[in-house]
Backbone atoms as SQL, in Angstrom:
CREATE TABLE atoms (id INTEGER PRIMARY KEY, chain TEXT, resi INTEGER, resn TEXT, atom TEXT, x REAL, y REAL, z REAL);
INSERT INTO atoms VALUES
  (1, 'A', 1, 'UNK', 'N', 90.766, 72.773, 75.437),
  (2, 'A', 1, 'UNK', 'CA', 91.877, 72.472, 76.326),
  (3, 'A', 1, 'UNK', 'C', 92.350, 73.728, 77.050),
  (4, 'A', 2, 'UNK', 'N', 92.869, 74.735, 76.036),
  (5, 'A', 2, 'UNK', 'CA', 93.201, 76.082, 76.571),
  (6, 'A', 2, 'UNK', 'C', 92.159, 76.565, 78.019),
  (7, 'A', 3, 'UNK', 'N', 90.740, 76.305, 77.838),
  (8, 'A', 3, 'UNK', 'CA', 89.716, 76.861, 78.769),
  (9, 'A', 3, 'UNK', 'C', 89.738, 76.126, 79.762),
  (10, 'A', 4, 'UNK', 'N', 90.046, 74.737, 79.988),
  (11, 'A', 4, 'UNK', 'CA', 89.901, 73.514, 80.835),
  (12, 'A', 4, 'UNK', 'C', 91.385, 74.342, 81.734),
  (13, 'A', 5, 'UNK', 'N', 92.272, 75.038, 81.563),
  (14, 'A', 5, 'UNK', 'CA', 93.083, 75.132, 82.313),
  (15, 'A', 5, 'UNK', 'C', 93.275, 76.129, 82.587),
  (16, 'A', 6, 'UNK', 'N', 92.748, 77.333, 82.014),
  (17, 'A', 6, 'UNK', 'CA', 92.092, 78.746, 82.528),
  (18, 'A', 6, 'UNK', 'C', 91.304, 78.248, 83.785),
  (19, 'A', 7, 'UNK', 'N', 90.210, 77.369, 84.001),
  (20, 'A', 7, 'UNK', 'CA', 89.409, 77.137, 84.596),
  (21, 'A', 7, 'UNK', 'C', 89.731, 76.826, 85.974),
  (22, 'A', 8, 'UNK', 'N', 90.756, 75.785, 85.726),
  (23, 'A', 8, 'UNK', 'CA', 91.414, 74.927, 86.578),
  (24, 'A', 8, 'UNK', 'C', 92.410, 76.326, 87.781),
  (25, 'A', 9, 'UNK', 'N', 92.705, 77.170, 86.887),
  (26, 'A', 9, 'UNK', 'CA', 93.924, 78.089, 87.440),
  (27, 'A', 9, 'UNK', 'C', 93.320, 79.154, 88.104),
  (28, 'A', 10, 'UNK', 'N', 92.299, 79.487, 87.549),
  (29, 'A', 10, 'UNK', 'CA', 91.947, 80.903, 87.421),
  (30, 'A', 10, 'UNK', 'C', 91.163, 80.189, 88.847),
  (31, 'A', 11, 'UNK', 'N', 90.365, 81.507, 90.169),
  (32, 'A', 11, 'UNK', 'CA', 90.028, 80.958, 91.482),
  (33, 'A', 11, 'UNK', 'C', 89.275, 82.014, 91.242),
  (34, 'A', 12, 'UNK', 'N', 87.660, 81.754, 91.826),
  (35, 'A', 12, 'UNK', 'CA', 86.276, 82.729, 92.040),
  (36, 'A', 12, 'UNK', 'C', 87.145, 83.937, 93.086),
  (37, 'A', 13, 'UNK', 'N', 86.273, 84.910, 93.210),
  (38, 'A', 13, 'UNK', 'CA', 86.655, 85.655, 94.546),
  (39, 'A', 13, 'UNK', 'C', 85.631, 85.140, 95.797),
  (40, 'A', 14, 'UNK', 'N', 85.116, 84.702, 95.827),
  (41, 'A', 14, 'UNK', 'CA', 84.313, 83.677, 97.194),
  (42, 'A', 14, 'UNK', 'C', 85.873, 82.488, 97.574),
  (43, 'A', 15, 'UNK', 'N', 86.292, 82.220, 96.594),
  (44, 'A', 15, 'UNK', 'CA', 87.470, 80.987, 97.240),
  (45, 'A', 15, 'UNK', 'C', 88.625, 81.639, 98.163),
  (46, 'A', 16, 'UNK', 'N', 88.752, 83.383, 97.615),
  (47, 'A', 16, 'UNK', 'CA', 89.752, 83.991, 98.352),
  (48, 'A', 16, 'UNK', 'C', 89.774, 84.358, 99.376),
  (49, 'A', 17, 'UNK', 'N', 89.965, 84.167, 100.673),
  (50, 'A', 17, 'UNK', 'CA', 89.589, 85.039, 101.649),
  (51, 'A', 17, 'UNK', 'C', 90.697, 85.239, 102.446),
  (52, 'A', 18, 'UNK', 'N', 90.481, 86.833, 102.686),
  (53, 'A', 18, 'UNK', 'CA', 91.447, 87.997, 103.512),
  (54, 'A', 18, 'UNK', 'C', 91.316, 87.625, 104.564),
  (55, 'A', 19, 'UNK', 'N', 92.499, 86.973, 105.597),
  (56, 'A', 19, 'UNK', 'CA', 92.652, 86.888, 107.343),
  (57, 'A', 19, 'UNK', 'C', 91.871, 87.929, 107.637),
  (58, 'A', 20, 'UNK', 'N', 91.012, 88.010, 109.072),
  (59, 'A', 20, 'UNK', 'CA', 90.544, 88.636, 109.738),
  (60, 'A', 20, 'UNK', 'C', 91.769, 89.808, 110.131),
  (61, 'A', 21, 'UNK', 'N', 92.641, 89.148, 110.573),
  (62, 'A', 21, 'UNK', 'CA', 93.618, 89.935, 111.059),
  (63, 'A', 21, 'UNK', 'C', 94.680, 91.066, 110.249),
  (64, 'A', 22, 'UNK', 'N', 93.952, 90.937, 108.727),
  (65, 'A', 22, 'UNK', 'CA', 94.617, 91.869, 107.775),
  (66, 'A', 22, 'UNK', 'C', 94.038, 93.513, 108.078),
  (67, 'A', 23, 'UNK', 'N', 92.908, 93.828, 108.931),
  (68, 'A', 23, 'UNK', 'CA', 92.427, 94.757, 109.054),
  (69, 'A', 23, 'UNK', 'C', 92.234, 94.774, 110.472),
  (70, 'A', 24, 'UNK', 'N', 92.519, 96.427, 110.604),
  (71, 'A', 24, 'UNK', 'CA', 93.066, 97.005, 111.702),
  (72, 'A', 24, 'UNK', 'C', 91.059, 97.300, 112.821),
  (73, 'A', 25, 'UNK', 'N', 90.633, 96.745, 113.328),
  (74, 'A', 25, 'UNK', 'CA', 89.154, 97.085, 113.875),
  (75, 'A', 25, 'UNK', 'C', 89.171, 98.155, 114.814),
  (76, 'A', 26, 'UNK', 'N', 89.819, 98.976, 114.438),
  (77, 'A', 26, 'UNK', 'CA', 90.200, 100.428, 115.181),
  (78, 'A', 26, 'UNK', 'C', 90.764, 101.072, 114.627),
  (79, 'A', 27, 'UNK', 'N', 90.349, 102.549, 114.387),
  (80, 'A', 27, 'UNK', 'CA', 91.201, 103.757, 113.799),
  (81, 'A', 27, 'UNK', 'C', 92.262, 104.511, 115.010),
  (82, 'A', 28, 'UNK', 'N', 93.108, 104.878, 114.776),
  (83, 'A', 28, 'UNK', 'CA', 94.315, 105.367, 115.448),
  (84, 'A', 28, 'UNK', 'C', 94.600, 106.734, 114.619),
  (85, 'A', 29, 'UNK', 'N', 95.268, 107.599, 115.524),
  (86, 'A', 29, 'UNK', 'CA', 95.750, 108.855, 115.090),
  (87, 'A', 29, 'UNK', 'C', 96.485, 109.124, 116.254),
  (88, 'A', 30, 'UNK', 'N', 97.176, 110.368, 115.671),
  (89, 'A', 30, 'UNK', 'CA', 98.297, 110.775, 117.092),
  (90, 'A', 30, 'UNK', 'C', 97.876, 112.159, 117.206),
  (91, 'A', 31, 'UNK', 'N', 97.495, 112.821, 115.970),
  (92, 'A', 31, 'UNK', 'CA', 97.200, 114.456, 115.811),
  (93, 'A', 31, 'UNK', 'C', 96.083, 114.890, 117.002),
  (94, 'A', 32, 'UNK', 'N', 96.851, 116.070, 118.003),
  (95, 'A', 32, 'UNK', 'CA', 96.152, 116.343, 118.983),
  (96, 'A', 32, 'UNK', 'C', 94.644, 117.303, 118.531),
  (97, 'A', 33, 'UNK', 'N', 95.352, 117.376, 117.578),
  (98, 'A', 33, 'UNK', 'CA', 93.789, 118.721, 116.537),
  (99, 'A', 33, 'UNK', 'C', 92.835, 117.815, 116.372),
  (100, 'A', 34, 'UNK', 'N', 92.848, 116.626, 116.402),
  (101, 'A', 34, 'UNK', 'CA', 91.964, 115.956, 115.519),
  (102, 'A', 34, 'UNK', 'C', 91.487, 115.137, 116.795),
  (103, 'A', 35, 'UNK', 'N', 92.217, 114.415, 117.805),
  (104, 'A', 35, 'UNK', 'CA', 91.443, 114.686, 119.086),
  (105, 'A', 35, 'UNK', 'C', 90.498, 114.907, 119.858),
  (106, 'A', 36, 'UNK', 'N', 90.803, 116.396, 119.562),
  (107, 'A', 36, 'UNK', 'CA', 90.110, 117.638, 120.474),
  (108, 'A', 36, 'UNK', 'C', 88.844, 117.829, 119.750),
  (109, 'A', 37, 'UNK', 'N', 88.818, 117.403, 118.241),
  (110, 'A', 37, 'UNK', 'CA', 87.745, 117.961, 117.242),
  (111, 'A', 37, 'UNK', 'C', 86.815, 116.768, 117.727),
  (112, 'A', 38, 'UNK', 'N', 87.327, 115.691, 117.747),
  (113, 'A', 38, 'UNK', 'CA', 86.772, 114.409, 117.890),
  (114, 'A', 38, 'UNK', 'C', 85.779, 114.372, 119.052),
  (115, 'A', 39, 'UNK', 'N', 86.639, 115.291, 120.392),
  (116, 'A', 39, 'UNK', 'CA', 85.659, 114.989, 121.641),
  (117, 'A', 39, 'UNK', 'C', 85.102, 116.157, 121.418),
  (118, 'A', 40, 'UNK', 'N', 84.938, 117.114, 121.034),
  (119, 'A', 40, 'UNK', 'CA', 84.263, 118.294, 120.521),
  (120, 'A', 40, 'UNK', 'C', 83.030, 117.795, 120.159),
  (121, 'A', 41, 'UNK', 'N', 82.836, 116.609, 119.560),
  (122, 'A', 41, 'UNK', 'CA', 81.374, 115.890, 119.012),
  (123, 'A', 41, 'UNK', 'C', 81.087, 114.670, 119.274),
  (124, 'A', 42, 'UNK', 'N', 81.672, 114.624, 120.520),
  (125, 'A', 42, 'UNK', 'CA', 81.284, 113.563, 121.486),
  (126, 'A', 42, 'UNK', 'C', 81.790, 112.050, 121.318),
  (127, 'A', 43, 'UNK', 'N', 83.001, 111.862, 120.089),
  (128, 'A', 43, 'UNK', 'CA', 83.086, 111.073, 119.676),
  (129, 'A', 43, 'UNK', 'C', 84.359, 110.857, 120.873),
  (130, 'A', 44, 'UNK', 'N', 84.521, 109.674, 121.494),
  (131, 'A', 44, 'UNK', 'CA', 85.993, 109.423, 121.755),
  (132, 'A', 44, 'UNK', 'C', 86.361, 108.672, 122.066),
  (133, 'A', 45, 'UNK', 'N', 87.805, 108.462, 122.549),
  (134, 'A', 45, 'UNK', 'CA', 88.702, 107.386, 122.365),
  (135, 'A', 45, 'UNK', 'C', 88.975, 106.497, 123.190),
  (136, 'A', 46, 'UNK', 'N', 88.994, 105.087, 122.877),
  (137, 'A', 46, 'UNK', 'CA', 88.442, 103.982, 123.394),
  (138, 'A', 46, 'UNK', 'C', 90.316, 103.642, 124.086),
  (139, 'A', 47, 'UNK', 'N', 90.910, 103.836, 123.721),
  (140, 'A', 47, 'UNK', 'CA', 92.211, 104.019, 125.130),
  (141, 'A', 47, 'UNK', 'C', 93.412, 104.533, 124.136),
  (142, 'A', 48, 'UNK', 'N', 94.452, 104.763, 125.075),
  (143, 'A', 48, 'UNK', 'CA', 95.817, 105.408, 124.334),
  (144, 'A', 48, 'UNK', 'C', 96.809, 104.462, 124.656),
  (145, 'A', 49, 'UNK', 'N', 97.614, 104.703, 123.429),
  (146, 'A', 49, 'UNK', 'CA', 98.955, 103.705, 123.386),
  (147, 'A', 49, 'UNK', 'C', 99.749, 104.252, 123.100),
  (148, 'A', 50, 'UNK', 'N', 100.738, 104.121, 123.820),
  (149, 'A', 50, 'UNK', 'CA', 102.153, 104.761, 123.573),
  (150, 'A', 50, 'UNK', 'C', 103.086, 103.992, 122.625),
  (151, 'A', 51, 'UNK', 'N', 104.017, 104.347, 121.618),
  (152, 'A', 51, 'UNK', 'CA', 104.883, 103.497, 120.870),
  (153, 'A', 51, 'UNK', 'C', 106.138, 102.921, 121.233),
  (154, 'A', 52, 'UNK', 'N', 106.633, 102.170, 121.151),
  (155, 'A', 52, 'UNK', 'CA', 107.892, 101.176, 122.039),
  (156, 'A', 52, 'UNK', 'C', 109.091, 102.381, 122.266),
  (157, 'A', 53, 'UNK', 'N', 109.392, 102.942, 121.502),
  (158, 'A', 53, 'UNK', 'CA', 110.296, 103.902, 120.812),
  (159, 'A', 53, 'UNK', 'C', 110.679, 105.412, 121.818),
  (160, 'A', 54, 'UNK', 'N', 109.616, 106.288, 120.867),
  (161, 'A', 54, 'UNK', 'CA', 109.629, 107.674, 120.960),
  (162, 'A', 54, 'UNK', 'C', 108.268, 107.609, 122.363),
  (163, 'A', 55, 'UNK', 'N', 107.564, 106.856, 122.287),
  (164, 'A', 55, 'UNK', 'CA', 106.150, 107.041, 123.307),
  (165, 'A', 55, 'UNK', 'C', 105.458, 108.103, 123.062),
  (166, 'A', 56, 'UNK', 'N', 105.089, 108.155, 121.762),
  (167, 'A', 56, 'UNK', 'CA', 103.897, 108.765, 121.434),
  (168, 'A', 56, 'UNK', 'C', 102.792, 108.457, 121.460),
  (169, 'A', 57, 'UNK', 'N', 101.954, 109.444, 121.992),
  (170, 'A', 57, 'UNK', 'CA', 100.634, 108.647, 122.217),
  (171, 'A', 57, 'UNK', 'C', 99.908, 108.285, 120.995),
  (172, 'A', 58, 'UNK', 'N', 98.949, 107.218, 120.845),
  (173, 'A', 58, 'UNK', 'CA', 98.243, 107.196, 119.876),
  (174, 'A', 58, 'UNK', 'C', 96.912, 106.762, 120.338),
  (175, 'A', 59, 'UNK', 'N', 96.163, 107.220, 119.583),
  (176, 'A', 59, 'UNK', 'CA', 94.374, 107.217, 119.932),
  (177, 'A', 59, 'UNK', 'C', 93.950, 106.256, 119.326),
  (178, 'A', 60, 'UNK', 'N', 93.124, 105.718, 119.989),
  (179, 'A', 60, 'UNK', 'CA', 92.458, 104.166, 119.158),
  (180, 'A', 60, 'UNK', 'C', 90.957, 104.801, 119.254),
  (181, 'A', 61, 'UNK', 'N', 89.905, 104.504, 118.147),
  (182, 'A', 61, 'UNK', 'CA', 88.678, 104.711, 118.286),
  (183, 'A', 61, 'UNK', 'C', 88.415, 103.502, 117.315),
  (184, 'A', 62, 'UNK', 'N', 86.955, 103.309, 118.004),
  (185, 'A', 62, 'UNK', 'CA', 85.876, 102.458, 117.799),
  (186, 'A', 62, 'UNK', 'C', 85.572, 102.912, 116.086),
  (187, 'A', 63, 'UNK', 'N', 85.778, 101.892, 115.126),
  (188, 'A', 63, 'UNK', 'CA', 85.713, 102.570, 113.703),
  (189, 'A', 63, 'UNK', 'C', 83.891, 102.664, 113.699),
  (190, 'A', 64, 'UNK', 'N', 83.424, 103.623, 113.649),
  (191, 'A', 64, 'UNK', 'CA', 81.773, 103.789, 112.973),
  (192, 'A', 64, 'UNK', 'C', 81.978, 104.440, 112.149),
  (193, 'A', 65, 'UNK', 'N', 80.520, 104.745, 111.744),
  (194, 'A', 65, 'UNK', 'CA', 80.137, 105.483, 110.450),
  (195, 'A', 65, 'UNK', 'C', 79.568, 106.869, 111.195),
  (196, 'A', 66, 'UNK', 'N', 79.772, 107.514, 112.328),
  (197, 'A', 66, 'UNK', 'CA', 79.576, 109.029, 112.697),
  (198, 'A', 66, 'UNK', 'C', 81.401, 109.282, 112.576),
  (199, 'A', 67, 'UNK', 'N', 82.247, 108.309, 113.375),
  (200, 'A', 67, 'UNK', 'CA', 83.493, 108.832, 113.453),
  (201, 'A', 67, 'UNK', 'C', 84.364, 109.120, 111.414),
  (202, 'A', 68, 'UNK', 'N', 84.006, 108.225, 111.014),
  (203, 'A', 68, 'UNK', 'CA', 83.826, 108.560, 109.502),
  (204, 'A', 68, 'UNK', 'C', 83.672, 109.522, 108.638),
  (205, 'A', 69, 'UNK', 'N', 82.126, 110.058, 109.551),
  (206, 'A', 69, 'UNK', 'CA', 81.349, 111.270, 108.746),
  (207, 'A', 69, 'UNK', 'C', 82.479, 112.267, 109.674),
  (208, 'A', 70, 'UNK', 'N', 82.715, 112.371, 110.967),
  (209, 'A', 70, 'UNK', 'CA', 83.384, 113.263, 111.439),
  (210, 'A', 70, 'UNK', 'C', 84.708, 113.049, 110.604),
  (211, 'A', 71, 'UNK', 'N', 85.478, 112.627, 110.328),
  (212, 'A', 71, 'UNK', 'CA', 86.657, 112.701, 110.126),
  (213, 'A', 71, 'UNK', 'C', 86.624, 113.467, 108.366),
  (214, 'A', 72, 'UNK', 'N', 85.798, 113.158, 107.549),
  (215, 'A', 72, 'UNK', 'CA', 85.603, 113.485, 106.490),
  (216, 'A', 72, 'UNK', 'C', 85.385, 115.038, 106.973),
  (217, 'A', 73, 'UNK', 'N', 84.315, 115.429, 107.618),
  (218, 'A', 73, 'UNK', 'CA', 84.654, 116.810, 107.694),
  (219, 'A', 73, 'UNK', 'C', 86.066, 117.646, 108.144),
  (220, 'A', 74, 'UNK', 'N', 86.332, 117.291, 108.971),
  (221, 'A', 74, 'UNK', 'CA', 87.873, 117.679, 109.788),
  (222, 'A', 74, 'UNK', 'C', 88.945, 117.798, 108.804),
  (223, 'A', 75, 'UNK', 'N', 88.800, 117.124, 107.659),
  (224, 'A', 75, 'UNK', 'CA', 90.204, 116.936, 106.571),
  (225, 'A', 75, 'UNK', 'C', 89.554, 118.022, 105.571),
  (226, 'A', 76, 'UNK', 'N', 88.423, 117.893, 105.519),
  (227, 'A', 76, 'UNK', 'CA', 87.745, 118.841, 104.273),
  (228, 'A', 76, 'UNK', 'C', 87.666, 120.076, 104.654),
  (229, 'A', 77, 'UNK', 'N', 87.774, 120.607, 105.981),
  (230, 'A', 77, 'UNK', 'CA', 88.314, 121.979, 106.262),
  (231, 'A', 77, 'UNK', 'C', 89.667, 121.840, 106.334),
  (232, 'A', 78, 'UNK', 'N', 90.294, 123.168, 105.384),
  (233, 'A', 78, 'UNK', 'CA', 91.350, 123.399, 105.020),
  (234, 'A', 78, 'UNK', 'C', 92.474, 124.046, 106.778),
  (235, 'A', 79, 'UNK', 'N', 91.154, 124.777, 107.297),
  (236, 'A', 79, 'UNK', 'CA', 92.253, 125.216, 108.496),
  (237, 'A', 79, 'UNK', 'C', 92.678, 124.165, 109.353),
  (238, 'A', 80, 'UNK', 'N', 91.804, 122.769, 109.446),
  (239, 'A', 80, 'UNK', 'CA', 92.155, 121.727, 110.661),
  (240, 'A', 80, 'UNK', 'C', 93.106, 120.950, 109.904),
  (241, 'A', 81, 'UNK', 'N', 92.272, 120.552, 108.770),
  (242, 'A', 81, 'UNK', 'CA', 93.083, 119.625, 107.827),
  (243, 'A', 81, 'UNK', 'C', 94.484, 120.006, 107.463),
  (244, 'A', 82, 'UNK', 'N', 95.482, 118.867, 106.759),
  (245, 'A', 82, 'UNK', 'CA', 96.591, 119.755, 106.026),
  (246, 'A', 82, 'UNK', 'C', 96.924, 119.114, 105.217);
Protein backbone atom coordinates (compact mmCIF):
# COMPACT_ATOMS: atom_id res chain seq x y z
CA UNK A 1 0.00 0.00 0.00
CA UNK A 2 2.72 2.38 1.34
CA UNK A 3 4.56 1.84 -2.39
CA UNK A 4 1.19 2.07 -4.43
CA UNK A 5 1.21 5.73 -3.17
CA UNK A 6 4.87 6.58 -3.30
CA UNK A 7 4.23 5.59 -6.86
CA UNK A 8 1.18 7.38 -7.45
CA UNK A 9 2.95 10.77 -5.89
CA UNK A 10 6.30 10.52 -6.63
CA UNK A 11 6.63 11.96 -10.87
CA UNK A 12 9.67 10.55 -13.37
CA UNK A 13 11.87 13.54 -14.44
CA UNK A 14 10.70 13.02 -18.28
CA UNK A 15 6.98 14.10 -16.78
CA UNK A 16 8.67 17.45 -15.58
CA UNK A 17 9.29 19.91 -17.94
CA UNK A 18 11.01 23.46 -17.57
CA UNK A 19 9.06 26.35 -19.85
CA UNK A 20 11.20 27.21 -22.66
CA UNK A 21 10.99 30.57 -21.42
CA UNK A 22 12.74 29.78 -17.98
CA UNK A 23 16.09 30.28 -19.80
CA UNK A 24 17.56 33.28 -20.94
CA UNK A 25 18.93 32.20 -25.06
CA UNK A 26 21.40 34.99 -24.73
CA UNK A 27 24.19 35.98 -22.45
CA UNK A 28 24.21 39.70 -21.37
CA UNK A 29 26.85 41.70 -19.53
CA UNK A 30 27.33 45.40 -19.02
CA UNK A 31 31.27 45.22 -18.09
CA UNK A 32 33.02 47.34 -20.77
CA UNK A 33 36.42 45.07 -20.04
CA UNK A 34 34.76 42.18 -20.97
CA UNK A 35 33.39 43.71 -24.19
CA UNK A 36 36.43 44.86 -25.53
CA UNK A 37 38.06 41.31 -24.60
CA UNK A 38 35.15 39.78 -26.36
CA UNK A 39 35.67 41.74 -29.76
CA UNK A 40 39.36 41.33 -29.21
CA UNK A 41 38.51 37.55 -30.40
CA UNK A 42 36.14 38.25 -32.72
CA UNK A 43 33.37 37.30 -30.68
CA UNK A 44 30.46 39.95 -30.66
CA UNK A 45 27.45 41.36 -29.74
CA UNK A 46 24.34 40.59 -31.30
CA UNK A 47 22.66 44.21 -30.16
CA UNK A 48 22.57 46.55 -26.99
CA UNK A 49 19.89 47.34 -24.58
CA UNK A 50 19.54 49.94 -22.46
CA UNK A 51 17.63 49.46 -18.93
CA UNK A 52 14.17 51.33 -18.29
CA UNK A 53 15.84 53.11 -15.32
CA UNK A 54 19.51 54.18 -15.16
CA UNK A 55 20.05 53.22 -19.26
CA UNK A 56 22.74 51.17 -19.01
CA UNK A 57 23.85 49.51 -21.71
CA UNK A 58 23.76 45.86 -21.78
CA UNK A 59 25.32 43.39 -24.31
CA UNK A 60 23.41 40.49 -25.54
CA UNK A 61 25.52 37.65 -27.23
CA UNK A 62 24.66 34.66 -29.09
CA UNK A 63 25.32 31.89 -26.13
CA UNK A 64 28.09 29.30 -27.90
CA UNK A 65 30.58 27.20 -26.77
CA UNK A 66 33.76 29.65 -28.14
CA UNK A 67 31.92 32.63 -26.22
CA UNK A 68 32.02 30.13 -23.12
CA UNK A 69 35.56 29.04 -23.65
CA UNK A 70 36.24 32.88 -23.97
CA UNK A 71 34.57 33.94 -20.99
CA UNK A 72 36.14 31.15 -18.83
CA UNK A 73 39.40 32.57 -19.72
CA UNK A 74 38.65 36.38 -19.03
CA UNK A 75 37.43 35.50 -15.28
CA UNK A 76 40.42 33.09 -14.81
CA UNK A 77 42.81 35.95 -15.34
CA UNK A 78 43.03 37.64 -12.20
CA UNK A 79 43.90 41.20 -13.86
CA UNK A 80 40.51 41.26 -16.17
CA UNK A 81 38.57 39.21 -13.86
CA UNK A 82 37.50 40.36 -10.24
Amino acid sequence: MISTVINQTSSSPAQKKIPNKAFDSEYMTERRKEVEYLSSLGINYTYIRRTPYYHIKQYKYKKTPELFKALAVFYSDSETGE
